[in-house]
C-alpha positions as CSV (number, residue, x, y, z in Angstrom):
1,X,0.0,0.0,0.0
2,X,1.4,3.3,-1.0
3,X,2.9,6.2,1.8
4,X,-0.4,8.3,0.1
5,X,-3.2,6.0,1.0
6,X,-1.5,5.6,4.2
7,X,-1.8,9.2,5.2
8,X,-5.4,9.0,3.6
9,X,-6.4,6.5,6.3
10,X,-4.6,8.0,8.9
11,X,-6.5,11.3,8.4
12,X,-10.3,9.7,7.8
13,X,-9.1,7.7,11.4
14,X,-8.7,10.9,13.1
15,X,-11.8,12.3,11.6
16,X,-14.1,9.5,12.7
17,X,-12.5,9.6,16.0
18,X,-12.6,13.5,16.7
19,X,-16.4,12.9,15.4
20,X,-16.9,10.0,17.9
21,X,-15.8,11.7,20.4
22,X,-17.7,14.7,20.1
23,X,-20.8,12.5,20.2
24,X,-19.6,10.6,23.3
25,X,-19.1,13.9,25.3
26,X,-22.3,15.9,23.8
27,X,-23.9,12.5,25.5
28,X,-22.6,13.0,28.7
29,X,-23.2,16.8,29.1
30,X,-26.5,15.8,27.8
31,X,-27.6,13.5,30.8
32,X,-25.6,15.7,32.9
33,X,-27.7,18.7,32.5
34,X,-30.8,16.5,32.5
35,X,-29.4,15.0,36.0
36,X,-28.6,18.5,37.0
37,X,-32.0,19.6,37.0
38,X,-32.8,22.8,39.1
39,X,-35.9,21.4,41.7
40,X,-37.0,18.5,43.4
41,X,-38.7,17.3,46.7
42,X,-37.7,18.6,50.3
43,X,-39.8,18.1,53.9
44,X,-39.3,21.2,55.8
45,X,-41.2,23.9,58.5
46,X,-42.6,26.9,57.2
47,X,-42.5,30.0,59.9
48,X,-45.2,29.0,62.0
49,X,-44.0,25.3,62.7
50,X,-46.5,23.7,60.1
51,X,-44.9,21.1,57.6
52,X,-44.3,21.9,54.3
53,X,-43.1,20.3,51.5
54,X,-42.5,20.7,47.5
55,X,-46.6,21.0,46.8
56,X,-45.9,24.5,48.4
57,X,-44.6,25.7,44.9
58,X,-47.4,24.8,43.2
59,X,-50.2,27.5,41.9
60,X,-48.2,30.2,42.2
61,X,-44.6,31.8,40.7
62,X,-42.3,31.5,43.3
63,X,-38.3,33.1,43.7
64,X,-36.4,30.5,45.9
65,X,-33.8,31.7,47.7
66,X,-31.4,29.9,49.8
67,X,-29.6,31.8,52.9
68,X,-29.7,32.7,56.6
69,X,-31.0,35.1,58.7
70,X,-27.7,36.0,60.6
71,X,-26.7,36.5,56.7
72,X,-24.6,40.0,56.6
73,X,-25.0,41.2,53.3
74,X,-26.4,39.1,50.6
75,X,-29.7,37.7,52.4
76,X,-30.9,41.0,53.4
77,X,-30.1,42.4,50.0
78,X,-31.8,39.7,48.2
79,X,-34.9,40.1,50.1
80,X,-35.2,44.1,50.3
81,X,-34.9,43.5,45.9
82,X,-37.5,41.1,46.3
83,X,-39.3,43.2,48.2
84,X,-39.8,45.7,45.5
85,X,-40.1,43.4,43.0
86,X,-43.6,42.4,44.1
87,X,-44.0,46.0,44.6
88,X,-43.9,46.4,41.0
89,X,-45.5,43.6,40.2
90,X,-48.8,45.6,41.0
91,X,-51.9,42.9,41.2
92,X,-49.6,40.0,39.1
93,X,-47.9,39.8,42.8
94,X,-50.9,37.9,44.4
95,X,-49.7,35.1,42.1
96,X,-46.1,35.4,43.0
97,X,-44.6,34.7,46.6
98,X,-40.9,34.5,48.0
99,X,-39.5,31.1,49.5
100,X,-36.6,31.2,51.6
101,X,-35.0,28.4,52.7
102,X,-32.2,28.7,55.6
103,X,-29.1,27.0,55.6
104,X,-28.4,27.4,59.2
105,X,-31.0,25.4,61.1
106,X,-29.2,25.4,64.5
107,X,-30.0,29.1,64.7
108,X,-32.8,29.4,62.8
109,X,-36.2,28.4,64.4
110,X,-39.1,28.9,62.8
111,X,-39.6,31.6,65.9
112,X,-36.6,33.8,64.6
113,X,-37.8,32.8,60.9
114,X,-40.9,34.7,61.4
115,X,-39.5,37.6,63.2
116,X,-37.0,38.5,60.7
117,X,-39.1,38.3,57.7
118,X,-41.6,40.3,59.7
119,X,-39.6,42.9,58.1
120,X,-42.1,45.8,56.6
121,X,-39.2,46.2,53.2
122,X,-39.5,42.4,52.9
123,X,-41.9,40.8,50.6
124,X,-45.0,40.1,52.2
125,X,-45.6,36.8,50.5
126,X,-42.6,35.5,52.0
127,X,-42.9,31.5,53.0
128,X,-39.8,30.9,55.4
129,X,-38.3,27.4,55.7
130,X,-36.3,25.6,57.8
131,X,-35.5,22.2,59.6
132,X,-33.3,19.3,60.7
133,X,-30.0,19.4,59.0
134,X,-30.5,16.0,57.1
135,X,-33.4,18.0,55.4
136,X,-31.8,21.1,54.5
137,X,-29.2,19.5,52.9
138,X,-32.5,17.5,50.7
139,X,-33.6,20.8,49.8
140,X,-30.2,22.1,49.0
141,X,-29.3,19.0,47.0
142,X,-32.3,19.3,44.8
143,X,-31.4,22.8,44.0
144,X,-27.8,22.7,43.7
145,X,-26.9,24.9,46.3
146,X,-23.6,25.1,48.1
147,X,-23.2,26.1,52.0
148,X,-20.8,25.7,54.3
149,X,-20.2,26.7,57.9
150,X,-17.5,29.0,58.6
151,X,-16.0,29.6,61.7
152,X,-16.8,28.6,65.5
153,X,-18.3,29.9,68.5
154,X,-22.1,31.6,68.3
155,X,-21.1,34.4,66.0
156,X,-20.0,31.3,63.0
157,X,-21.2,32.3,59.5
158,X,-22.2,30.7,56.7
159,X,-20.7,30.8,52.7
160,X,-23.6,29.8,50.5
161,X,-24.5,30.6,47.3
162,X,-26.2,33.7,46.2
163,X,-28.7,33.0,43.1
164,X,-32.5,32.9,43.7
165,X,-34.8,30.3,41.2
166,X,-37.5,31.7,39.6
167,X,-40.4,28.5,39.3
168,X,-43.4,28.5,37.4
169,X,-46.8,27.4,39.3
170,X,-45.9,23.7,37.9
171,X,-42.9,24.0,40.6
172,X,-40.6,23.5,37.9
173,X,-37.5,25.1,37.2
174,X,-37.6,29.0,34.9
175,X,-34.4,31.1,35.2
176,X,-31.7,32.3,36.8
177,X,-32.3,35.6,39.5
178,X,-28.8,37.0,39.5
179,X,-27.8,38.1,42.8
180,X,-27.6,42.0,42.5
181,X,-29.8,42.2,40.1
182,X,-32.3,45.2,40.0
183,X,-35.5,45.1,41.2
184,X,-36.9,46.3,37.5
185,X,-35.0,43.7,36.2
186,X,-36.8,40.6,38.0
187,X,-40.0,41.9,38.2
188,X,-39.4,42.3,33.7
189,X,-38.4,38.2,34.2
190,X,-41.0,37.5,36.3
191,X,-43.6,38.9,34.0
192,X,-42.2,37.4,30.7
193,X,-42.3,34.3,32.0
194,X,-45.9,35.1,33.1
195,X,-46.9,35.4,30.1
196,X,-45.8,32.5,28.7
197,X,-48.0,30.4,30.7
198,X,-47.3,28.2,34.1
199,X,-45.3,26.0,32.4
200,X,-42.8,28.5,31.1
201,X,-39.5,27.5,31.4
202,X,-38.1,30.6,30.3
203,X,-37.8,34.5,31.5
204,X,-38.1,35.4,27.5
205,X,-41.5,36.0,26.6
């Protein structure tokens, strides 16, 4: 066989395996974003002690948001945008409420939940959960959030991420709530995806 055909066969070799391996990897990112997905079930206690669980997202938009209320910065930030965000939302906010979820359980009772969303600049629709540690982490796991403690003693903090999840009425997964994002700017999301429909899965109308 000649050096040419050689390097001919060589070459289509390469190309089938480049092309082979493309299609392996789109595969796996495939059933890794479908693994990935943003939601699932949790068992927790809402504010006034009464359980609640996943069916607490359903018939109504809600903005998730993970965090704490010994949080510094980014939990009272979140909330005082979200706070105006229903503001503007006008009458569309009766269909819309807040869930926050806290990552720090040992401190935060469904007692000192309810006093520190009592909060007048909060939203008013606000649903606060917390619970045993084994069922934050469910609830965190489901929604792909990272926290970690930080530090000892009573003043310890905790590092968590920052993104709230916008959910349709369905309780399944929108968009993306950037942390710092204006309060113009979600309410805009929040009624694109409106009108889409509750089973929008996007903030694009």
């Amino acid at each position: 066989m000649s050096r040419t055909v050689w390097v001919i066969l060589a070459i289509l070799a390469l190309a089938f395996a480049v092309i082979t391996g493309l299609a392996v990897q789109r595969g796996v990112l495939g059933a890794q974003s479908q693994s990935a997905a943003i939601g699932g079930p949790f068992h927790l206690v809402d504010q006034t002690g009464a359980a609640r669980d996943a069916g607490l997202l359903k018939k109504k938009w809600s903005a998730v948001f993970f965090g704490f209320t010994y949080c510094p910065e980014a939990c009272p930030t979140t909330l005082l945008a979200l706070g105006q965000t229903e503001k503007l939302l006008g009458p569309k906010a009766d269909d819309f409420q807040t869930v926050f979820i806290s990552v720090d359980p040992g401190r935060d009772t469904p007692k000192v939940l309810a006093n520190y969303l009592s909060n007048s600049a909060f939203p008013r629709h606000t649903v606060g959960l917390t619970g045993a540690d084994s069922q934050v982490a469910e609830a965190a796991h489901a929604y792909r959030v990272f926290y970690q403690k930080a530090g000892d003693g009573p003043d310890y903090q905790i590092n968590h991420s920052t993104i709230t999840y916008l959910m349709n009425p369905t309780g399944d997964f929108v968009c993306v709530l950037p942390y710092g994002e204006t309060p113009q700017a979600m309410a805009g999301q929040i009624e694109a995806a409106m009108k889409l429909g509750p089973h929008a899965q996007s903030c694009r109308a």
